[in-house]
Biopython code that builds the backbone (N, CA, C, O; Angstrom):
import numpy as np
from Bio.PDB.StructureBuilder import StructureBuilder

atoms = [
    (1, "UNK", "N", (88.013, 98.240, 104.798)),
    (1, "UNK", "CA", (89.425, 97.891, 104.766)),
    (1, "UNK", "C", (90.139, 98.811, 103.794)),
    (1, "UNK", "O", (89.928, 98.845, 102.581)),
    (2, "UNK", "N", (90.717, 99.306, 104.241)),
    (2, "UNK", "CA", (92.527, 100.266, 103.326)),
    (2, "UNK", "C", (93.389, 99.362, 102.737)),
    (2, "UNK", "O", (93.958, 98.534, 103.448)),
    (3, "UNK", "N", (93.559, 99.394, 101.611)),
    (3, "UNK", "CA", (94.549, 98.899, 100.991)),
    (3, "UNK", "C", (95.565, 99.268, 100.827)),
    (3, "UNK", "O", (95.426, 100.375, 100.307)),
    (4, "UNK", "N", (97.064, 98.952, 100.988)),
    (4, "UNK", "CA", (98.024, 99.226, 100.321)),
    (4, "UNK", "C", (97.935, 99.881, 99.115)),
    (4, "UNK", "O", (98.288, 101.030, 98.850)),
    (5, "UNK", "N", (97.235, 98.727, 98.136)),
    (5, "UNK", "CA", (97.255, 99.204, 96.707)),
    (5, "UNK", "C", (96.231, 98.676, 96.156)),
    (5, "UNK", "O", (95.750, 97.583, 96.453)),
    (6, "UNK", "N", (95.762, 99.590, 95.143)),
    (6, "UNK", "CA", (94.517, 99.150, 94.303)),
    (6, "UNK", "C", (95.093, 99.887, 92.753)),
    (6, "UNK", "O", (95.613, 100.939, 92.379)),
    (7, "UNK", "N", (94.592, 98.512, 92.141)),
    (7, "UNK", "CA", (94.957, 98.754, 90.668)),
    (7, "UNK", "C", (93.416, 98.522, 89.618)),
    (7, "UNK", "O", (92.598, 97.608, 89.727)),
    (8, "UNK", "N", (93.402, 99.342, 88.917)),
    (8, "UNK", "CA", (92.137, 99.490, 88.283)),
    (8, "UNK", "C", (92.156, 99.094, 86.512)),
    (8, "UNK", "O", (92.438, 99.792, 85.538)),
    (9, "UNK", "N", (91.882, 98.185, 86.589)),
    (9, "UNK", "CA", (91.997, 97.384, 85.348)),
    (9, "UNK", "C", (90.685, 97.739, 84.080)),
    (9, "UNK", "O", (90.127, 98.834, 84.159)),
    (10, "UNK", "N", (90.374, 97.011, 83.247)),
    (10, "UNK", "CA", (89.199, 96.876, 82.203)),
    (10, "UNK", "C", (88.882, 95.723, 82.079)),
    (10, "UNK", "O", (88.544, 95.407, 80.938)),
    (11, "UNK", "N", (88.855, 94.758, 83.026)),
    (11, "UNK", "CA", (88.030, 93.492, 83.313)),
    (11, "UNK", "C", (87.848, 92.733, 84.292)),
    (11, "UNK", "O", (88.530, 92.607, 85.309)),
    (12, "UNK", "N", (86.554, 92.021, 83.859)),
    (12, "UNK", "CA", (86.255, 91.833, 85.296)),
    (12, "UNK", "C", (87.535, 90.072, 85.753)),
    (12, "UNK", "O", (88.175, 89.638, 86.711)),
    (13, "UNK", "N", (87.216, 89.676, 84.269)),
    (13, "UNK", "CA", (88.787, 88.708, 84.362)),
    (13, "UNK", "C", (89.961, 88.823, 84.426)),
    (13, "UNK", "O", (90.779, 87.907, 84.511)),
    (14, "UNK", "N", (90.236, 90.371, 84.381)),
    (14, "UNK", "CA", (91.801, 90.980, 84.568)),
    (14, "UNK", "C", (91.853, 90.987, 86.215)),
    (14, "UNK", "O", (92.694, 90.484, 86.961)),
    (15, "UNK", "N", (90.547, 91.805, 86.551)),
    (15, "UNK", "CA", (90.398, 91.722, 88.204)),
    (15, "UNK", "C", (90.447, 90.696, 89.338)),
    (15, "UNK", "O", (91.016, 90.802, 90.425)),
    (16, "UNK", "N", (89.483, 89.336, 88.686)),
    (16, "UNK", "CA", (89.900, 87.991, 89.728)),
    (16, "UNK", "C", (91.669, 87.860, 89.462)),
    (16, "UNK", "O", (92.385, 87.717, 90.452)),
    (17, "UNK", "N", (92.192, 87.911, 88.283)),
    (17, "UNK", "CA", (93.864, 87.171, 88.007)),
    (17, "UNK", "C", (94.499, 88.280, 88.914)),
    (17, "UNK", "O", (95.311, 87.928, 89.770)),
    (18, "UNK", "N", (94.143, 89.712, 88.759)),
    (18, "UNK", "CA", (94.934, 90.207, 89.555)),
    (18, "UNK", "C", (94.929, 90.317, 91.289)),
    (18, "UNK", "O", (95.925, 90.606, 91.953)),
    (19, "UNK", "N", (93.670, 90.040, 91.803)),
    (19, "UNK", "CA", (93.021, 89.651, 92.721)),
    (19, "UNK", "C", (93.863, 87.821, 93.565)),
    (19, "UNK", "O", (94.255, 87.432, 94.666)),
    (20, "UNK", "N", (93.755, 87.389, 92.430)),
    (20, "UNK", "CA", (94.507, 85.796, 92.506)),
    (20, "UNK", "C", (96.023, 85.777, 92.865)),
    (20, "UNK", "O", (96.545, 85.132, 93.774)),
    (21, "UNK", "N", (96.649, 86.640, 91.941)),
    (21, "UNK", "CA", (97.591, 87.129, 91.925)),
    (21, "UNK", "C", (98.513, 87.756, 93.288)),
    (21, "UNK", "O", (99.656, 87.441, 93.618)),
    (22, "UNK", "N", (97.527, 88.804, 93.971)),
    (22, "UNK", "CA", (97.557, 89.600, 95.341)),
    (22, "UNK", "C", (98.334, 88.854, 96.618)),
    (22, "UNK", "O", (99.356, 88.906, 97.302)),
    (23, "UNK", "N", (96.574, 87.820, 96.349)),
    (23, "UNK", "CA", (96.307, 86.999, 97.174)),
    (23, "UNK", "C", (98.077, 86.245, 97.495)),
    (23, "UNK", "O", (98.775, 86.199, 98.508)),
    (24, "UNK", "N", (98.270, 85.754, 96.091)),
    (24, "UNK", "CA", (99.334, 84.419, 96.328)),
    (24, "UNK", "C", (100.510, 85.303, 96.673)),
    (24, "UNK", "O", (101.378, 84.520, 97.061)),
    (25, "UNK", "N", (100.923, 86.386, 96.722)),
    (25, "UNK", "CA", (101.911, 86.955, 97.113)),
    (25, "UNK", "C", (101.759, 87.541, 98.732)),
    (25, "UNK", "O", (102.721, 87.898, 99.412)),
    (26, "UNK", "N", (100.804, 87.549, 99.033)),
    (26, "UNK", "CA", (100.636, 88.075, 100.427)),
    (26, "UNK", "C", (100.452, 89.710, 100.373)),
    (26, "UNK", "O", (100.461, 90.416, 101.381)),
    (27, "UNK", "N", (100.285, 90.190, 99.043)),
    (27, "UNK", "CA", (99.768, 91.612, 98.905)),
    (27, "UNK", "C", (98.529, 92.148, 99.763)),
    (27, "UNK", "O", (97.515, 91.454, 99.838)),
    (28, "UNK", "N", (98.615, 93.422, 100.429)),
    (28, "UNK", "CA", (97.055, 93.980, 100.910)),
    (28, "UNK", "C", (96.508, 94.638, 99.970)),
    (28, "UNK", "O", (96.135, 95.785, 100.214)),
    (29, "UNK", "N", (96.354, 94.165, 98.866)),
    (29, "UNK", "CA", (95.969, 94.795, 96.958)),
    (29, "UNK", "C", (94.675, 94.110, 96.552)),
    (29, "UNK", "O", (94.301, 92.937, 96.587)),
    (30, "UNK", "N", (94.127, 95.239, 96.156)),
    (30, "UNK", "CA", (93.097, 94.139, 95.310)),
    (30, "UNK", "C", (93.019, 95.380, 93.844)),
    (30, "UNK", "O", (93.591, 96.464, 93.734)),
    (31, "UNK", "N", (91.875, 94.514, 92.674)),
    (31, "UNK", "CA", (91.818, 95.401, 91.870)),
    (31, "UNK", "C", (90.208, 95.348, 91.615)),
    (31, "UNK", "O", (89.319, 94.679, 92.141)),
    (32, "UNK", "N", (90.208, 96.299, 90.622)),
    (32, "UNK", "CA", (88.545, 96.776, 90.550)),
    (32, "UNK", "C", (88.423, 96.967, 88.940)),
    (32, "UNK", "O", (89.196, 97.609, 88.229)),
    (33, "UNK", "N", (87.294, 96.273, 88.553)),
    (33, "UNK", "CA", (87.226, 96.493, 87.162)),
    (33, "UNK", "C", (87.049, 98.121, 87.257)),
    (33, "UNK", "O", (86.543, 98.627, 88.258)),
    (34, "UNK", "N", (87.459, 98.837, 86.244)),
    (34, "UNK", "CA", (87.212, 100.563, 86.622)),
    (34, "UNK", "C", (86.514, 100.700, 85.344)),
    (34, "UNK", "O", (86.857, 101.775, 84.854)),
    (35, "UNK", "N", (85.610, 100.029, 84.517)),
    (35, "UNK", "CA", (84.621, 100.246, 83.455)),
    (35, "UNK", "C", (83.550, 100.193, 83.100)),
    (35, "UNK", "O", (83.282, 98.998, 82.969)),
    (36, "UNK", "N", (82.488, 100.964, 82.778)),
    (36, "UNK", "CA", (81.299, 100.449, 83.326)),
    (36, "UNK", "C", (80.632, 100.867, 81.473)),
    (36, "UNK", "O", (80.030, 101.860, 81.065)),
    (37, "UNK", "N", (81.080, 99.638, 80.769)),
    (37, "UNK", "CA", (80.437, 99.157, 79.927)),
    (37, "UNK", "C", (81.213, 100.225, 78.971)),
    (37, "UNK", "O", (80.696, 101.026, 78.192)),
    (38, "UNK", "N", (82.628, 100.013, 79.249)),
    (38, "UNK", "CA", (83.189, 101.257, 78.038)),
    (38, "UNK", "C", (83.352, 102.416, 78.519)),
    (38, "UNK", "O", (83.793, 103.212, 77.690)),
    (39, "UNK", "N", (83.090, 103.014, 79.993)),
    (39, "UNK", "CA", (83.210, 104.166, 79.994)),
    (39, "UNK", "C", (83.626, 104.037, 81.669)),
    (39, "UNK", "O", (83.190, 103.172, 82.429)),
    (40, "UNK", "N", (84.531, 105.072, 82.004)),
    (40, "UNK", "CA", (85.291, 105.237, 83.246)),
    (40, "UNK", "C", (84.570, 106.485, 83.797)),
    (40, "UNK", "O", (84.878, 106.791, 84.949)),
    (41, "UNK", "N", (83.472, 107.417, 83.036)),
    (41, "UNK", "CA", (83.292, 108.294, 83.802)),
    (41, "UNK", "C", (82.444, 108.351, 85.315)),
    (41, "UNK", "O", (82.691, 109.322, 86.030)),
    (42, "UNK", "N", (81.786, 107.673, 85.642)),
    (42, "UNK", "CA", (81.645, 106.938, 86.930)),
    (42, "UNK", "C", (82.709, 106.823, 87.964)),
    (42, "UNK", "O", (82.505, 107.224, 89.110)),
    (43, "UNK", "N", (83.715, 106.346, 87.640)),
    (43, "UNK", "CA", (84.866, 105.956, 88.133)),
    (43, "UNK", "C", (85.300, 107.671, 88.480)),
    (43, "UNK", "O", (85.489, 108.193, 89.579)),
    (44, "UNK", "N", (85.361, 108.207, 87.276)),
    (44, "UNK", "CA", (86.330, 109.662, 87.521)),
    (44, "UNK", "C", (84.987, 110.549, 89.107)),
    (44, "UNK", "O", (85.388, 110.820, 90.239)),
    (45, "UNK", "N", (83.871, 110.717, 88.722)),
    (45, "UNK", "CA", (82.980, 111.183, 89.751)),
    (45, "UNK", "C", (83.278, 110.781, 91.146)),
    (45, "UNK", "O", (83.009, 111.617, 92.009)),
    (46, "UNK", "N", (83.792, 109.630, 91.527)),
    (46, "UNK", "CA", (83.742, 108.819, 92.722)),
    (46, "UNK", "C", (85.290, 109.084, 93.206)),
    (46, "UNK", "O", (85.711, 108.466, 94.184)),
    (47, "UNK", "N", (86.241, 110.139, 92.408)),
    (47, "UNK", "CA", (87.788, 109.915, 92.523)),
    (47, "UNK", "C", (88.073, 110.091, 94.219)),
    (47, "UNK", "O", (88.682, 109.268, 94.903)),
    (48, "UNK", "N", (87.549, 111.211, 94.647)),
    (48, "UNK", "CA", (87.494, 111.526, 95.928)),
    (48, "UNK", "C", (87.165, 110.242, 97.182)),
    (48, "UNK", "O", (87.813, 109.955, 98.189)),
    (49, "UNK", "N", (85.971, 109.691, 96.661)),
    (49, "UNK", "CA", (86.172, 108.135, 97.610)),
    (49, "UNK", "C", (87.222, 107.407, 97.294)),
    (49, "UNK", "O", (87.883, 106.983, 98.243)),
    (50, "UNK", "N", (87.540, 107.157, 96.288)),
    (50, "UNK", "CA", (88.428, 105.919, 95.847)),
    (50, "UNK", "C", (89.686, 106.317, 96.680)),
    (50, "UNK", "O", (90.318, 105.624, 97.477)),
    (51, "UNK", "N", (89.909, 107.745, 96.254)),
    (51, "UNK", "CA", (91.553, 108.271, 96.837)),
    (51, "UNK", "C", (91.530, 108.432, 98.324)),
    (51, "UNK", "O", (92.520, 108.045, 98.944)),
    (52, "UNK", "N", (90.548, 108.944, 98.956)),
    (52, "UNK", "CA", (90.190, 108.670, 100.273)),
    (52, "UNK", "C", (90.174, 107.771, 101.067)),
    (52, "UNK", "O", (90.569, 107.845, 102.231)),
    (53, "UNK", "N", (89.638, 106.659, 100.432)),
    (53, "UNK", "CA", (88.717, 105.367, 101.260)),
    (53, "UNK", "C", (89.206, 104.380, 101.057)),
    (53, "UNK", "O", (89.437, 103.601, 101.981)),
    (54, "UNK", "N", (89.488, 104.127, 99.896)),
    (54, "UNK", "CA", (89.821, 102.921, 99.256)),
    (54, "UNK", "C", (91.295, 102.065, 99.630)),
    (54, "UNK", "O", (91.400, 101.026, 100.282)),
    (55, "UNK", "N", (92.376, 102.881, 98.979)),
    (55, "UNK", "CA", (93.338, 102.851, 98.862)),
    (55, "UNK", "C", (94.582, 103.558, 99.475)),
    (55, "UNK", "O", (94.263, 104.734, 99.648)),
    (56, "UNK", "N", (96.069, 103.310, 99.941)),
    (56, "UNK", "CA", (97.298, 104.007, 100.040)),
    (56, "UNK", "C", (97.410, 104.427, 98.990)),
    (56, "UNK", "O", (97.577, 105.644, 98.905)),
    (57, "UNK", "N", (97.357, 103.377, 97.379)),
    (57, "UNK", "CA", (97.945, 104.090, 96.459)),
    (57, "UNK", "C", (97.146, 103.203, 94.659)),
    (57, "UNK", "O", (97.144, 102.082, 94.150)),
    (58, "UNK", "N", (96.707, 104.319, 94.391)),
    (58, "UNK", "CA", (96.013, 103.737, 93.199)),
    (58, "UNK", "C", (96.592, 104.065, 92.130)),
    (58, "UNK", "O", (97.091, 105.160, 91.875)),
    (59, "UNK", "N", (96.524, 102.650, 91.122)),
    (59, "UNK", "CA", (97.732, 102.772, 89.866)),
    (59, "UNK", "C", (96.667, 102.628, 88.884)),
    (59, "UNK", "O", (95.816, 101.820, 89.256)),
    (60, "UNK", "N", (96.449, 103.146, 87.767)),
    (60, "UNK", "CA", (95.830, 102.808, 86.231)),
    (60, "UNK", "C", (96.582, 101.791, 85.431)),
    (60, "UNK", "O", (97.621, 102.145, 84.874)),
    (61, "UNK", "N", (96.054, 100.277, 85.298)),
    (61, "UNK", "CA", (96.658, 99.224, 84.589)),
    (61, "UNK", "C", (96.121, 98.669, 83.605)),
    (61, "UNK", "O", (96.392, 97.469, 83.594)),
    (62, "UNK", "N", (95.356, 99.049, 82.605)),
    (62, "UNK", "CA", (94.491, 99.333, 81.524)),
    (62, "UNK", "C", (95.138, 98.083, 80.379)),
    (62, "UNK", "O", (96.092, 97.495, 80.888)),
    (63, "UNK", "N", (94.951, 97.817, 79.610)),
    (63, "UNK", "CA", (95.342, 96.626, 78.560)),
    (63, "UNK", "C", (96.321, 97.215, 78.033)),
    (63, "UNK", "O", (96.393, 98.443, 78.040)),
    (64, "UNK", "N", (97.384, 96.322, 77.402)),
    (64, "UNK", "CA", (98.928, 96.743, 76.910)),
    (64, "UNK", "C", (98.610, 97.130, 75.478)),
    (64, "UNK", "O", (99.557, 96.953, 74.712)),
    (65, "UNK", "N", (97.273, 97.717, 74.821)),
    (65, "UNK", "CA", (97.254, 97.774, 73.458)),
    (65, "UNK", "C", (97.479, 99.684, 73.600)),
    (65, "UNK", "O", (97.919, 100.228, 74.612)),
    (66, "UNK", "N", (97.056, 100.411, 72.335)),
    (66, "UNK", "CA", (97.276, 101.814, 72.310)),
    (66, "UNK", "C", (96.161, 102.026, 73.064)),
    (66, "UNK", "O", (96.492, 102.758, 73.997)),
    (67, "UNK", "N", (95.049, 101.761, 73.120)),
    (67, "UNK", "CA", (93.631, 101.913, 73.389)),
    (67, "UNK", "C", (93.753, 101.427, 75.064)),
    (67, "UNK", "O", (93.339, 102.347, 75.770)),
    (68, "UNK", "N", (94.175, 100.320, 75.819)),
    (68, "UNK", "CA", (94.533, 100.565, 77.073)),
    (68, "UNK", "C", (95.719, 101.426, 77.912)),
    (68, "UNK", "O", (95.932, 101.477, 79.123)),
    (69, "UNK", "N", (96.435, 102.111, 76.730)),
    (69, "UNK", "CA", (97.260, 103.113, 77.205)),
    (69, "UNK", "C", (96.986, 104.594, 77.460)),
    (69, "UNK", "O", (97.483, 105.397, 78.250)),
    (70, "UNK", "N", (95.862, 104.711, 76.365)),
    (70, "UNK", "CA", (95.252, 105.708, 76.502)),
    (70, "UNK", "C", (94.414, 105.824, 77.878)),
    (70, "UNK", "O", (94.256, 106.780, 78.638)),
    (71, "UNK", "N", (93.956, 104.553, 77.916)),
    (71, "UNK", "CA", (92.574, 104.963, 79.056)),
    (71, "UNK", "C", (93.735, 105.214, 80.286)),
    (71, "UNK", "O", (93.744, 106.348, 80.766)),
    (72, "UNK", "N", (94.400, 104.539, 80.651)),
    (72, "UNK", "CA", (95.355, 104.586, 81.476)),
    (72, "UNK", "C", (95.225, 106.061, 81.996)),
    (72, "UNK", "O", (94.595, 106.476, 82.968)),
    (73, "UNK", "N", (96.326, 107.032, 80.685)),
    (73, "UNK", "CA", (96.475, 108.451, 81.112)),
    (73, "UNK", "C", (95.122, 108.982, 81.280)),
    (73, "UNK", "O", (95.048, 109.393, 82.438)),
    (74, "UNK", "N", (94.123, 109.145, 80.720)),
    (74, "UNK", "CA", (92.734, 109.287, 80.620)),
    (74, "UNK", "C", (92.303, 109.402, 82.247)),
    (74, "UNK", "O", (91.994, 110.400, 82.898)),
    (75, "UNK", "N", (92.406, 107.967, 82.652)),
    (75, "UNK", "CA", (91.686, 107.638, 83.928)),
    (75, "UNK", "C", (92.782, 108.473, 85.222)),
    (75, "UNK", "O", (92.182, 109.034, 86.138)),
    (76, "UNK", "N", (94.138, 108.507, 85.227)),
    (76, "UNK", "CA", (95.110, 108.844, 85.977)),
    (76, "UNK", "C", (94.944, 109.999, 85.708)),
    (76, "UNK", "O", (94.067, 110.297, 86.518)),
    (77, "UNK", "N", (95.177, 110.983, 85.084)),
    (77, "UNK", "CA", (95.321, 112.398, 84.830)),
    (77, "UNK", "C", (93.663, 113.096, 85.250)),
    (77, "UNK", "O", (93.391, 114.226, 85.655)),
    (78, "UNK", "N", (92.904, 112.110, 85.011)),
    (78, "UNK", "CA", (91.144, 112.949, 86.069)),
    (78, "UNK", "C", (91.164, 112.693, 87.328)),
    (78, "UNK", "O", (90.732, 113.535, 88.116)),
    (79, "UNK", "N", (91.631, 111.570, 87.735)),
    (79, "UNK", "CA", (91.910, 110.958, 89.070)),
    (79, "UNK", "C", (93.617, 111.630, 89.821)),
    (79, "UNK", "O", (93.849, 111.469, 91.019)),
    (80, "UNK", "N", (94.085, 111.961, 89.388)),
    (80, "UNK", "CA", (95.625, 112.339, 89.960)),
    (80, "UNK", "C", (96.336, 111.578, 90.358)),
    (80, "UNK", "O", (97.007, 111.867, 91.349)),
    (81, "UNK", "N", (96.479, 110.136, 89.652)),
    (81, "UNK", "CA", (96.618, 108.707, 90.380)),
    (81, "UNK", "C", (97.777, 108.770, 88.790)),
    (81, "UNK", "O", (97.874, 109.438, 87.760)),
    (82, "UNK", "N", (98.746, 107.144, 89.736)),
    (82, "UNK", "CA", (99.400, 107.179, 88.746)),
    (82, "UNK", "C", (99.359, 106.099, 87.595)),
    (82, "UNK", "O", (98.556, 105.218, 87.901)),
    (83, "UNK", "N", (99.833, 105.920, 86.628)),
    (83, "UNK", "CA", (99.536, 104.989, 85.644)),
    (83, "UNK", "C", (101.209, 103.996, 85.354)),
    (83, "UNK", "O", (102.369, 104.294, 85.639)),
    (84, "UNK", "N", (100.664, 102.876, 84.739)),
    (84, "UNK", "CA", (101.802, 102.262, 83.972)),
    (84, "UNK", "C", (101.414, 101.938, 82.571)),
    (84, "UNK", "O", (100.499, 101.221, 82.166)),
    (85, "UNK", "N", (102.025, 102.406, 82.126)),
    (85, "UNK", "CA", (102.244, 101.893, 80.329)),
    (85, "UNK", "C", (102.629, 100.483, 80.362)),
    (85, "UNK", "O", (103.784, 100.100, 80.551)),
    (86, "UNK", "N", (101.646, 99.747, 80.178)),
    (86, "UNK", "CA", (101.389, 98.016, 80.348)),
    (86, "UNK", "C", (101.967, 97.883, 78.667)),
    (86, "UNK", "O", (102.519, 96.815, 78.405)),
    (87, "UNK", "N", (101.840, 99.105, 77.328)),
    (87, "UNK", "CA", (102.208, 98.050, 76.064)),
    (87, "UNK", "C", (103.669, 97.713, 76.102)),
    (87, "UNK", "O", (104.572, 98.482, 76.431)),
    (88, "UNK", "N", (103.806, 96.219, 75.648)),
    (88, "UNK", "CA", (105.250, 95.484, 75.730)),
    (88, "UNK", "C", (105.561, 94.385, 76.971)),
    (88, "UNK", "O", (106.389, 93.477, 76.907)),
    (89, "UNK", "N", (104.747, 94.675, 78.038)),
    (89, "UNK", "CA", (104.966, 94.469, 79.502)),
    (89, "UNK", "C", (104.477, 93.036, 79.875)),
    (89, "UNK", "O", (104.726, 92.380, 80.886)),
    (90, "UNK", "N", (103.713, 92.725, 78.786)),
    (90, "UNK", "CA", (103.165, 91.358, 79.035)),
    (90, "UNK", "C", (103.368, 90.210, 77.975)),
    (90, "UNK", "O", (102.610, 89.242, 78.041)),
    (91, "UNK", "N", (104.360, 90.253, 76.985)),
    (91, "UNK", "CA", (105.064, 89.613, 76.223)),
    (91, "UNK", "C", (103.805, 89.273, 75.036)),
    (91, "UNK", "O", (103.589, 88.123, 74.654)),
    (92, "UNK", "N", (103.128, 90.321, 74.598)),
    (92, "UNK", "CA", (102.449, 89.935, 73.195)),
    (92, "UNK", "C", (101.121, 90.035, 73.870)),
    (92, "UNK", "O", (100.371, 90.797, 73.260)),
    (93, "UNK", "N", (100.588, 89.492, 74.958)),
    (93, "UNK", "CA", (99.194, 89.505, 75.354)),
    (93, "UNK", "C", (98.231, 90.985, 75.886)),
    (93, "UNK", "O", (98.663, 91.993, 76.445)),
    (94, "UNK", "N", (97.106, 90.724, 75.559)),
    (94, "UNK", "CA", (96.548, 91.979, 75.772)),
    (94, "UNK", "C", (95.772, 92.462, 76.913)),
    (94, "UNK", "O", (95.216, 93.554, 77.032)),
    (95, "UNK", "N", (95.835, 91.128, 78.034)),
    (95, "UNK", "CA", (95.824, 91.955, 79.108)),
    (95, "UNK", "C", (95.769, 90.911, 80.345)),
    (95, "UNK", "O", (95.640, 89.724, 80.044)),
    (96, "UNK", "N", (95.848, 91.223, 81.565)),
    (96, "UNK", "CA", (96.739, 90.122, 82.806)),
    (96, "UNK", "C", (95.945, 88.567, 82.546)),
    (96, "UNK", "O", (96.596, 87.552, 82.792)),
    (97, "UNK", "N", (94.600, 88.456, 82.068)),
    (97, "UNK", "CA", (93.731, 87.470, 82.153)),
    (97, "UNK", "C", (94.693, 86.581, 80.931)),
    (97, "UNK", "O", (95.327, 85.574, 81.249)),
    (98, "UNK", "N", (94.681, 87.026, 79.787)),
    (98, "UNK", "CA", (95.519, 86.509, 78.577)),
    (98, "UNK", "C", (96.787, 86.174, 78.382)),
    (98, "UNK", "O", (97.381, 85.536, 77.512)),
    (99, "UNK", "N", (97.250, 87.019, 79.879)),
    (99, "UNK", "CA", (98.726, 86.521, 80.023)),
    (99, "UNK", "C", (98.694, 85.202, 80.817)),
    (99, "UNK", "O", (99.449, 84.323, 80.402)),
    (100, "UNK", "N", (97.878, 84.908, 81.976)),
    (100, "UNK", "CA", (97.764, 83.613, 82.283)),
    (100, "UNK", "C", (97.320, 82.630, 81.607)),
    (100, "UNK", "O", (97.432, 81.483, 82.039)),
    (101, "UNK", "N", (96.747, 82.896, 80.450)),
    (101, "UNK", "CA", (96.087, 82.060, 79.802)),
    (101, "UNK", "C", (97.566, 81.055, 79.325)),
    (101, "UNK", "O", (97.788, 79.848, 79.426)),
    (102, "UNK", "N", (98.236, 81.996, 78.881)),
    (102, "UNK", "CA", (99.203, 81.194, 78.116)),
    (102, "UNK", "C", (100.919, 81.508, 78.689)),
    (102, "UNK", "O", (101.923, 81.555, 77.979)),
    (103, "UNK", "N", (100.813, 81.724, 80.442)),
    (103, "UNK", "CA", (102.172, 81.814, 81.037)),
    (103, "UNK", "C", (101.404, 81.028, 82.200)),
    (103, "UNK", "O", (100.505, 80.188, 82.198)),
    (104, "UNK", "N", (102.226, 81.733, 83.295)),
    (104, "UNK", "CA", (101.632, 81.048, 84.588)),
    (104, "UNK", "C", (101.604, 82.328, 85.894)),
    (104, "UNK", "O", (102.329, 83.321, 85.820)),
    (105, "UNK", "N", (100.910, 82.151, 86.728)),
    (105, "UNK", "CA", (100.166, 83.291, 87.944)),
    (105, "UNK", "C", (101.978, 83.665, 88.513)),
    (105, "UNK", "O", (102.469, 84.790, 88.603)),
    (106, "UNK", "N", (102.578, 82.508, 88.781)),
    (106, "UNK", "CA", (104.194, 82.843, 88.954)),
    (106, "UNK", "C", (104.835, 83.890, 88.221)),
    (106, "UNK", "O", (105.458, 84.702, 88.905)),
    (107, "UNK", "N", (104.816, 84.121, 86.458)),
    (107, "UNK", "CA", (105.384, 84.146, 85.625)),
    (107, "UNK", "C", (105.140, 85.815, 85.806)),
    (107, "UNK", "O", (106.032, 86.659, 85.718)),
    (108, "UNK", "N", (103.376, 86.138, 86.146)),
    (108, "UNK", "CA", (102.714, 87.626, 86.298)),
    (108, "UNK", "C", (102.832, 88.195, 87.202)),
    (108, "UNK", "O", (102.723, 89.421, 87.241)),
    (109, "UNK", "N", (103.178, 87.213, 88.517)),
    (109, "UNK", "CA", (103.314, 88.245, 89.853)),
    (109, "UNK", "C", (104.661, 88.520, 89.678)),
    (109, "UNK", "O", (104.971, 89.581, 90.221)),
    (110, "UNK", "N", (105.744, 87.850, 89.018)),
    (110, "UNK", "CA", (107.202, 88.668, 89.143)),
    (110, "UNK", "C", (107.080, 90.089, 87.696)),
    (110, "UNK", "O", (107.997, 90.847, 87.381)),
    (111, "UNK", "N", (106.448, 90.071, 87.420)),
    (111, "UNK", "CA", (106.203, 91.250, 86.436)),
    (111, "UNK", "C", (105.123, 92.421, 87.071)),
    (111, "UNK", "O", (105.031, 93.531, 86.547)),
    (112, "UNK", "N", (104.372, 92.048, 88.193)),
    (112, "UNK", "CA", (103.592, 92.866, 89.093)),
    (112, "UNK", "C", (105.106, 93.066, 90.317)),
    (112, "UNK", "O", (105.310, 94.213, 90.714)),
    (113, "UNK", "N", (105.593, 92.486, 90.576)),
    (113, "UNK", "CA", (106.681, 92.601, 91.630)),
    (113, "UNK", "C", (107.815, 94.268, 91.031)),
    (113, "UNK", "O", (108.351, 95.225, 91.592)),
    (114, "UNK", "N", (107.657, 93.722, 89.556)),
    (114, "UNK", "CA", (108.758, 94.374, 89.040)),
    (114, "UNK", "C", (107.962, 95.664, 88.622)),
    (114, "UNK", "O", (108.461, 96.766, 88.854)),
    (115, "UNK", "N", (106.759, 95.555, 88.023)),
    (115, "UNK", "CA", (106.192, 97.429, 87.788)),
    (115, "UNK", "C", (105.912, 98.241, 88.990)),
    (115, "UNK", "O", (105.909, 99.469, 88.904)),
    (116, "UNK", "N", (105.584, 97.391, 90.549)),
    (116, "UNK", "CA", (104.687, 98.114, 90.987)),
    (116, "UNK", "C", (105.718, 98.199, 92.322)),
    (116, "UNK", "O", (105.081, 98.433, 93.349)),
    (117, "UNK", "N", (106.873, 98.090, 92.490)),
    (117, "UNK", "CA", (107.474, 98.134, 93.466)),
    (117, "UNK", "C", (108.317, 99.267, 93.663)),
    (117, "UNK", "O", (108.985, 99.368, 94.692)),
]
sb = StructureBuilder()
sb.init_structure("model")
sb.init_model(0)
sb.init_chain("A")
sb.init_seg("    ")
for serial, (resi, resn, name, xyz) in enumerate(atoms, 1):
    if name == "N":
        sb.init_residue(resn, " ", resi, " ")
    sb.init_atom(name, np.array(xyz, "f"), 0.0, 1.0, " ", f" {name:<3s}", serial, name[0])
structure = sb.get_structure()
């Protein structure tokens, strides 16, 4: 299956919420933890399937701290894919799993509505 969109996160609990998330909007999106124990270089080797096979359009959505902004450009700039600067974007929390923790799946898909549209 081709996706619309695939967004590549740093967890595997960022991935079900954003996955959950997809789902409740009627998105053809899914996401993929893109870390394999701290390190994306796996991910960068495989860019050619991912951009091929996978996806219409793959975004880097990495944690809203300096350290998920970095990986962001990191992972987008080896991959040629594009990124969003998530710090600020999720009102204090450090990443989509933590934002549900303490908002609601409503509260994240109009903030996925609003970066990724």
């Amino acid at each position: 299956m081709k996706y619309d969109l695939l967004i590549l996160c740093s967890s595997t609990k960022d991935r079900l919420v954003l996955k959950k998330s997809f789902r409740q909007m009627g998105w053809n999106a899914s996401a993929v933890n893109a870390t394999n124990e701290g390190s994306y270089i796996p991910l960068i080797r495989r860019k050619d399937y991912l951009k091929n096979s996978i996806a219409k359009r793959i975004v880097a959505l990495y944690d809203s701290d300096d350290a998920g902004y970095h990986t962001s450009v990191v992972v987008a700039d080896h991959l040629g894919i594009e990124y969003i600067d998530m710090r600020g974007v999720l009102a204090g929390s450090k990443d989509f799993s933590d934002y549900v923790e303490k908002g609601t799946y409503e509260e994240l898909q109009t903030i996925l509505k609003a970066i990724l549209n």
